[in-house]
N, C-alpha and C positions, 0 to 999 in steps of 0.2 A: 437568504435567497436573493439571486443577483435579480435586475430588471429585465437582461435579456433573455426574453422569451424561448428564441431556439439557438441557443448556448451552443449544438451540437454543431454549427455551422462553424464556431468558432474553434473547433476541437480536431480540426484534419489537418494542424500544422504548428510546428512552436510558434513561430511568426502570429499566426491568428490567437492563439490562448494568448500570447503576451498581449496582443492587442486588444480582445474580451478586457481583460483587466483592466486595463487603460480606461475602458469604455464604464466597466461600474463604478468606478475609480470619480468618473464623470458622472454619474447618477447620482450615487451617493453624498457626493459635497453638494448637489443644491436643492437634497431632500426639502421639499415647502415645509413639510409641519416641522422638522429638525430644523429648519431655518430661524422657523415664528418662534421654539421653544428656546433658541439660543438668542434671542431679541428684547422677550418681554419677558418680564417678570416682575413680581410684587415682591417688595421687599420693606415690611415695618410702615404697611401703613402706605406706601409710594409705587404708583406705577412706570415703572422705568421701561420704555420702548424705546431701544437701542440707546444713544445719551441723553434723550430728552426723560426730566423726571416730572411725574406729575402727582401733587398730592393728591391720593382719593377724597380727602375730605374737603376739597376745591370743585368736585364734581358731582353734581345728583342725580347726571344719567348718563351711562356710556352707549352708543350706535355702534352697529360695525355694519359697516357698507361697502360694495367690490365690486370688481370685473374686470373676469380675465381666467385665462386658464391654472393661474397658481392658485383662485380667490378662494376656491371649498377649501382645499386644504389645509390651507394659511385661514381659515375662520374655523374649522374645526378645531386647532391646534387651539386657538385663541379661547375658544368654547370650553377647551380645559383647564386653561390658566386662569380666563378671569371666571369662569363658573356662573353664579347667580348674580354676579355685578353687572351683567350685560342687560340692558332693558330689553334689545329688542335689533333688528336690522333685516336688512334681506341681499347676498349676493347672486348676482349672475356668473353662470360660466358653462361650462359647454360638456361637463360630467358630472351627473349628479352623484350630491356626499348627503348622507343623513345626519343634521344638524338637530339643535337641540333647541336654543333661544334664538338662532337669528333663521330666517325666514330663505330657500333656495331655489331659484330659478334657473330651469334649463332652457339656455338661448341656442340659436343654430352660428356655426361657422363654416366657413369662411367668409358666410357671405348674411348679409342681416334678414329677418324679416316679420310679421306684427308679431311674433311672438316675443322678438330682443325688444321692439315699441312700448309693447304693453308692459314688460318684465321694467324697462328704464323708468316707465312712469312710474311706475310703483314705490323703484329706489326714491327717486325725486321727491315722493311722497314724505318716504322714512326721513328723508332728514330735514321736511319742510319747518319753518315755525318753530325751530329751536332757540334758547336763551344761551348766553354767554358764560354759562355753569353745564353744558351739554358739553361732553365729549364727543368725537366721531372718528372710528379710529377706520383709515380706509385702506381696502385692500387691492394694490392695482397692480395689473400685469397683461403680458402679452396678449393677445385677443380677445381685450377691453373694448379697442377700437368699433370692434364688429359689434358686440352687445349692447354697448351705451349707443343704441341710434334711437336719437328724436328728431326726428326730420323738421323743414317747415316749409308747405310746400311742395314736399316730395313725395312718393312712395321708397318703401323700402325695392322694390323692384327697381326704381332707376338706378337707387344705391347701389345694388348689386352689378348693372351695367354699367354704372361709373367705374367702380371697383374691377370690375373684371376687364376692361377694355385699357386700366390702368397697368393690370399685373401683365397684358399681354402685349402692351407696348415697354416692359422693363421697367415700369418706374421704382425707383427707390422707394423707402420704407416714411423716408422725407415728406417726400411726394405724394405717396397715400393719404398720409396724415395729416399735412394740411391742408390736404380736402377736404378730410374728414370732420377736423376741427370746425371746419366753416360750414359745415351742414347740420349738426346736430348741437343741441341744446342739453348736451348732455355730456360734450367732452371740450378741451380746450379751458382748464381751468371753472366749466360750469359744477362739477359740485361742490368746489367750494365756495363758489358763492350762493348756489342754496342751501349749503348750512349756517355761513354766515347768520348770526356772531358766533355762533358754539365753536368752541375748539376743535382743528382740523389736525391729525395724525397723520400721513399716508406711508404706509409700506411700501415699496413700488419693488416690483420682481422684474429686472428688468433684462430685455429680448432685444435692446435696439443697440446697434455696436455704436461705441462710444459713450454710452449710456447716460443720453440726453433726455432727463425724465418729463422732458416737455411733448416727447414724440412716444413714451412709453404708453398704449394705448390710447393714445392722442391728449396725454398729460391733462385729465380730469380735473385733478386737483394744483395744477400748475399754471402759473401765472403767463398768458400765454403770447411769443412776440411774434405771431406772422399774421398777417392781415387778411382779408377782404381782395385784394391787392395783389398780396404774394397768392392767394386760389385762383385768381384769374388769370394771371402768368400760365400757371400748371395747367390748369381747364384748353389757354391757347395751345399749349405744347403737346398735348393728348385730344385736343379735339373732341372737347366734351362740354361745347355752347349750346348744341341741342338737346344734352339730357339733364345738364344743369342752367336753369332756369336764376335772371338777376334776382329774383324775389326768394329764390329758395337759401341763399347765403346768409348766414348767418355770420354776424362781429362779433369774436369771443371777448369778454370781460376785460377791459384793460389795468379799469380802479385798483390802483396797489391795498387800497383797506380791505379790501375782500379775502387778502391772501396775510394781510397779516396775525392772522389768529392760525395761521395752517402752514404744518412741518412737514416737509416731504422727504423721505430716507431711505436711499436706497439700501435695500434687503439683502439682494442677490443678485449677482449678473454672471456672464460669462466668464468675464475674470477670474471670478469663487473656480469654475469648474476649469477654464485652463492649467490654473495652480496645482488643483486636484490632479490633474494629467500628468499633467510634468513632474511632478512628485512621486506617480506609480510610476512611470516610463523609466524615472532615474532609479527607485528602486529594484528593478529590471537590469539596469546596467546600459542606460542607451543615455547619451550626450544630448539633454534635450534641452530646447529653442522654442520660445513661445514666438513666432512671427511675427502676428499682431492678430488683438481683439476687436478689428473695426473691419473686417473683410469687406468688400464692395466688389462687384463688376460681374460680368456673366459667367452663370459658372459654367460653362464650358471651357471656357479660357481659362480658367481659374483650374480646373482640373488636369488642366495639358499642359501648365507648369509647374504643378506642383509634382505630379510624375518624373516630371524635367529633374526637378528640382534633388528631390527625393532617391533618385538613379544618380548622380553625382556625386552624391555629399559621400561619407569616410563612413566604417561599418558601426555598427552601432548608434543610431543617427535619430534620434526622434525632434518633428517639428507641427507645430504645434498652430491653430489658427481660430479664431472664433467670427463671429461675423453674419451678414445675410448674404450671399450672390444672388443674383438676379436672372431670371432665365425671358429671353423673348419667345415670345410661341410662335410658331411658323408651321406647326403640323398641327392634329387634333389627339397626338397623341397624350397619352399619360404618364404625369410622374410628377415629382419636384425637385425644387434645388438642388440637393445633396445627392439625389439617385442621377441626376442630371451632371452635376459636377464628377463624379466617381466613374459615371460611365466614360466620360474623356475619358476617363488615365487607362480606362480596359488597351486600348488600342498598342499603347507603347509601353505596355507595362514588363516589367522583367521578372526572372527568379529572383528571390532575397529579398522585396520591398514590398507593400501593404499601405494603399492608400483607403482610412476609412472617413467617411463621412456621417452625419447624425442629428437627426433636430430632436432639440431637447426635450420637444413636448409630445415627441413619439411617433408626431404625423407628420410625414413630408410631404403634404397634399394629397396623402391618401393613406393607408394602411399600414403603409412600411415605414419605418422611422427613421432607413435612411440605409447604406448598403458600406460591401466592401471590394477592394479590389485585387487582387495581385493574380500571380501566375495561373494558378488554378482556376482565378475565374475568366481569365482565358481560354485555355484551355477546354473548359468546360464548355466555352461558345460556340470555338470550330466544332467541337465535337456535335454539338447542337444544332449547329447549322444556324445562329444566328449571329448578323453580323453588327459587331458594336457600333462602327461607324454610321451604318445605316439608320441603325435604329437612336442615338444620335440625331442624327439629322432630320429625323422626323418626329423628335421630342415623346419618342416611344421607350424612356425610362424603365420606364413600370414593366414593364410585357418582359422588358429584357433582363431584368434580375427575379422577376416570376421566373420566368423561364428558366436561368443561369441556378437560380437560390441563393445567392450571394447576397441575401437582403436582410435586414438589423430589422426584430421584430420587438417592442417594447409592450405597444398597447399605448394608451393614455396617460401619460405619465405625471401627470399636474405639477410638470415643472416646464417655464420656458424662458430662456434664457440667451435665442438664439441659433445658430446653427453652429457645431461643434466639428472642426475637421482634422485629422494628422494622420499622417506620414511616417511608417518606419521602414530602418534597413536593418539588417540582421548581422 
């Protein structure tokens, strides 16, 4: 059974069935618990997570600690492998899984509040007071960030106003995070230094293009280089001296002993599921181009060339893109990214072409996981009387692929890896 939920949307044209495939094509390479199971394994006595081996009889108690929206599923997976060897842990994340030894918490996103507080303290707890024969194998991934909030100084309320008055001024994914890092006591390399000395593992599932696992929910267990310094820069450029307060900033961990007992590897990123695409696309018969895995810029502009783009190239044409765009808010409308990006191309879209967009974790700031485009879903607008442009320009996303149906319904998917975009010609 595929991921996408209403399949039928993708079934009114060859063009769309090929591009369905493409899209579980995309699901299926960054399955979490298929991820965790081709990672770790015990083999004669030895824990082998990804290259690193570790003798079990070098260990008297294994942790497993997380956050993020891969975390349940990647500790479930884990919960099968190692079985009764796990002492004990607790992860956060934003869908609850039924665990067995490690302990789960449901935190809110996008946005923090005492529930993600109370749920960090806890973590904090699990790996406090550990010895240098203590494992801690950690699970980290995309909207970690929001979870791991320990403020000092702050409420989780201002958090939310920082954060929100950042996303609506465009900031980068950068830019978030090392704000983030400098507010809470719980990201920016801090759990590895409250496991210190037990040995540090971290999985990292990661959402951030380029896949700099220091900004992968604001690199918990990563040793961390931007300062005190570099948040005040950001704070001046978004105008956030009033709700961030000198006393609330926190200096993440610089000491390298902290970090040398702790392995960080990446898991999964975008890459896994471009490859995944390009591999259905070609077996299809379409000339595919991964463009690149680091996307940046707003995506509205990002969507009005890649139509461009996509209407010129030669028939049979798939390309390919991974990445976050950026959207400025200027209405009070609703939607995100990818429904934001896609609605561009409605406007100049032609017969023969198919621009889809998709975040990987199901939600594009709201229900929909992200939409698609080509002739039909024009067509279906005049007929509807609503107009792309307009709705566009007043960041009305959402309304306009409700309305059209043109919209990728997953559900929750516990995998995030970023936002996932292509382009085909027939």
């Amino acid at each position: 059974m595929g991921r996408v939920q209403n399949s039928e949307v993708f079934k009114k044209s060859a063009i769309r069935t090929e591009a369905l495939s493409i899209l579980e094509a995309l699901y299926a390479s960054i399955d979490t618990e298929r991820v965790v199971e081709q990672m770790v394994k015990i083999v004669r006595n030895v824990l082998l997570i990804g290259e690193v081996k570790i003798p079990l009889d070098s260990i008297d108690r294994i942790f497993v600690v997380g956050a993020g929206k891969c975390s349940p599923a990647a500790a479930c997976a884990l919960e099968k492998i190692l079985e009764k060897r796990i002492t004990g842990g607790l992860i956060l994340g934003t869908k609850k899984r039924e665990l067995c030894s490690i302990e789960m918490r449901e935190g809110t996103h996008p946005f923090p509040s005492e529930i993600n507080i109370q749920a960090t303290n806890e973590l904090l707890q699990v790996i406090h007071g550990l010895t240098p024969r203590d494992l801690v194998i950690t699970l980290i991934s995309g909207g970690g960030s929001t979870l791991l909030c320990n403020p000092r100084n702050m409420t989780c309320e201002t958090e939310r106003d920082v954060i929100e008055k950042m996303f609506k001024g465009g900031a980068t994914i950068e830019e978030l995070n090392t704000i983030r890092k400098h507010i809470s006591g719980a990201r920016g390399g801090m759990l590895a230094y409250h496991a210190y000395p037990a040995r540090v593992v971290s999985l990292i599932f990661s959402d951030v293009p380029g896949n700099d696992l220091g900004m992968v929910a604001s690199g918990p267990t990563v040793r961390d280089v931007t300062t005190i310094a570099d948040a005040r820069r950001i704070m001046k450029k978004y105008s956030l001296e009033d709700e961030i307060l000198a006393d609330s900033l926190i200096e993440t961990v610089k000491d390298e002993k902290f970090f040398e007992r702790t392995i960080n590897i990446l898991a999964v990123s975008n890459d896994t599921a471009l490859q995944a695409m390009k591999s259905s696309a070609e077996s299809l018969g379409f000339s595919s181009t991964i463009v690149t895995n680091a996307l940046s810029g707003e995506a509205k502009e990002i969507g009005a060339n890649i139509i461009q783009k996509i209407k010129s190239a030669p028939a049979k044409t798939a390309y390919f893109w991974g990445g976050e765009p950026t959207v400025t808010i200027t209405h009070s409308g609703k939607g995100g990214r990818e429904l934001e990006l896609v609605l561009a191309a409605v406007p100049q879209v032609v017969d023969g072409v198919i621009v889809v967009g998709a975040a990987s974790d199901g939600r594009d700031n709201c229900d929909f996981g992200g939409a698609i485009c080509d002739i039909m879903t024009l067509e279906n607008a005049r007929a509807k009387k609503i107009d792309p442009v307009k709705s566009l320009n007043e960041n009305a996303s959402y309304k306009f692929f409700e309305t059209v149906g043109d919209f990728i319904l997953t559900g929750e998917t516990g995998e995030n890896v970023s936002d996932l975009i292509f382009a085909l010609k027939k």
